[in-house]
C-alpha positions, -999 to 999 in steps of 0.1 A, spaced: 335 312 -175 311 316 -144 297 351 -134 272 359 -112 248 391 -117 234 405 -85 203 425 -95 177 446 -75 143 456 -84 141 490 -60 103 490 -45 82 525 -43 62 530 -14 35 506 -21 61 476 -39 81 446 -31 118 452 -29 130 419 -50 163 404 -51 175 378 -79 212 364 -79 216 346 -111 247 326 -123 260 329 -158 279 303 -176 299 315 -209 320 296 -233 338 306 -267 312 298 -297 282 291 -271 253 311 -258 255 318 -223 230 301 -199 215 315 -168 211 295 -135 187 318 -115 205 310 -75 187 330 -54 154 349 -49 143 376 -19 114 396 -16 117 419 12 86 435 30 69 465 16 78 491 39 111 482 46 141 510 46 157 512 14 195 516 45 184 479 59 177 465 17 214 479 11 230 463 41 213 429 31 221 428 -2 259 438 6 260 408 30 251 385 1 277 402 -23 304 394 8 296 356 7 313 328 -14 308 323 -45 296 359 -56 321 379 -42 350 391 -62 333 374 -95 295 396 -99 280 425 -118 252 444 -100 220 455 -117 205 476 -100 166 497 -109 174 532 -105 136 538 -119 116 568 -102 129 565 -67 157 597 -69 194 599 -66 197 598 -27 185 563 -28 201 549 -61 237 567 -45 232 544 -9 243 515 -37 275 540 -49 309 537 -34 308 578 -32 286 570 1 314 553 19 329 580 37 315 576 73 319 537 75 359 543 64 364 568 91 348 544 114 366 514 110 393 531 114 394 542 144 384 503 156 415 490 178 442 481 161 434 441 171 404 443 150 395 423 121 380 449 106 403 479 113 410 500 85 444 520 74 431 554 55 411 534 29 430 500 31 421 471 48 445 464 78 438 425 67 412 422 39 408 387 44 403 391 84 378 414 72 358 391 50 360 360 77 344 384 103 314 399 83 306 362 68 307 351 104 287 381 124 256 389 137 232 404 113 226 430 139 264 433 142 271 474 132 306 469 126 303 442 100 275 461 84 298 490 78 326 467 67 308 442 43 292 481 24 329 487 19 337 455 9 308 450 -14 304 487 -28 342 494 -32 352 482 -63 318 464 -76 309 468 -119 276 484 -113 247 489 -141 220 514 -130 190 513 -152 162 531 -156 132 512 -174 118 533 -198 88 534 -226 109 541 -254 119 524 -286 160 517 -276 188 519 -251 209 549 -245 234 556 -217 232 586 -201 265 601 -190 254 625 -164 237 599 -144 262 567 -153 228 549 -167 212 527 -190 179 540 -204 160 501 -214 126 502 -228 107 473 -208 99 456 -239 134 448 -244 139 434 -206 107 413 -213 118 400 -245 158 392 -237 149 368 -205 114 355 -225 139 344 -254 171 328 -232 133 310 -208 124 297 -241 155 288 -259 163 267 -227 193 290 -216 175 306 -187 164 277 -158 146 282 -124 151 256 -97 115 246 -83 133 242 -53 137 279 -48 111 291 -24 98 321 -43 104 304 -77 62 296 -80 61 334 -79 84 340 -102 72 318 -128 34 333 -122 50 367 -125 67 354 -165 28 343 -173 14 367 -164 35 397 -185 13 406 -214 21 434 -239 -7 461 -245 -8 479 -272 -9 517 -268 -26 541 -288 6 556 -305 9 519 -320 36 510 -299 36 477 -271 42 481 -234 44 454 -208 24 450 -178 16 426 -151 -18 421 -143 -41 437 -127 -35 435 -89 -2 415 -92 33 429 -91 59 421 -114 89 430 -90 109 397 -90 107 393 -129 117 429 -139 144 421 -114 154 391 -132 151 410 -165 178 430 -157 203 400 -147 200 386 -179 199 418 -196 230 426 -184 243 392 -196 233 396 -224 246 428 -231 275 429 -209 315 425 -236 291 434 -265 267 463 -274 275 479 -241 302 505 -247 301 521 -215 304 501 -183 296 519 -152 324 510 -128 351 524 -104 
């Protein structure tokens, strides 16, 4: 089976926004492989509204949508940004395509599509400046999508929080899960990827430093971010993870 996991690594004020789109491959008595598809690095500075509407254009198109998970690093930059990514957020772009003419592709019936798949062939088609298929590809995309917020942490295991829908994952264990499936020949990186230098720079240059409690933390090195590797941590985290220690699934 073939699954693709969507994951974004939420820049602060003075990071890289990254975006890694990796394709998983699972089959009955075999360890799944990762096929890392796409990699973005948006500006520092840029609104976390235009990194949403981006990223929901890429969950419209073929052949992620309707078959994805979406990772998504709810670490340190508050609930108003993590809920943009939540269906909860929807409100105003329902009411507006509804009241779109009734010839519309995109016209909406309360909170059904008038034709979903008028709908999908006009946002994969517009303008990126187009409003009216930014609206409809957040519904589309945000809707009904199998979301795992998580928030990196320094501690020794994983917990799920209830009253936030997220996963608490120490570092180490990101680091470890995609340095294991890079090693064992399950994870591969196209050269041909534009960023995918950077990426592989970002996997050297991870080193664990030893605190004074005992315990290992992982940091990039001085000067360099680590933005489009924690980002594909989580992918493969969630693949990993994903129909077997995870007991609770944040969905709609």
């Amino acid at each position: 089976m073939i699954r693709y996991i969507v994951s974004v690594d939420l820049g602060k004020s003075q990071d890289y926004t990254a975006l890694v789109i990796v394709e998983s491959e699972s089959a009955p008595h075999k360890a799944t492989t990762y096929s890392v598809r796409h990699l973005e690095r948006y500006p520092i500075g840029t609104r976390y509204e235009d990194i949403r509407d981006a990223v929901c254009a890429l969950l419209v198109r073929p052949p992620v949508y309707g078959n994805s998970l979406f990772a998504l690093d709810a670490t340190g930059v508050g609930n108003s940004v993590r809920e943009l990514f939540e269906p909860d957020t929807l409100e105003r772009d329902y009411h507006a395509l509804s009241l779109l003419p009734g010839e519309h592709s995109c016209r909406m019936v309360g909170d059904e599509w008038a034709s979903r798949d008028d709908a999908i062939a006009y946002v994969r088609k517009a303008d990126s400046d187009d409003q009216i298929a930014k609206a409809a590809a957040r519904v589309l995309a945000l809707d009904d999508m199998e979301r795992y917020p998580i928030i990196i942490t320094g501690g020794a295991q994983v917990t799920f929080d209830p009253m936030t829908a997220s996963y608490n994952v120490p570092k180490r264990d990101l680091v470890a899960v995609t340095q294991l499936a890079l090693q064992r020949g399950r994870l591969l990186i196209a050269q041909a990827l534009p960023l995918a230098g950077l990426l592989r720079s970002e996997l050297e240059g991870f080193r664990a430093k030893p605190t004074a409690a005992g315990h290992e933390t992982y940091e990039a090195r001085e000067g360099e971010h680590d933005d489009i590797v924690l980002a594909l941590a989580q992918a493969v985290w969630v693949g990993e993870r994903v129909g077997s220690a995870l007991s609770e699934p944040v969905s709609t």
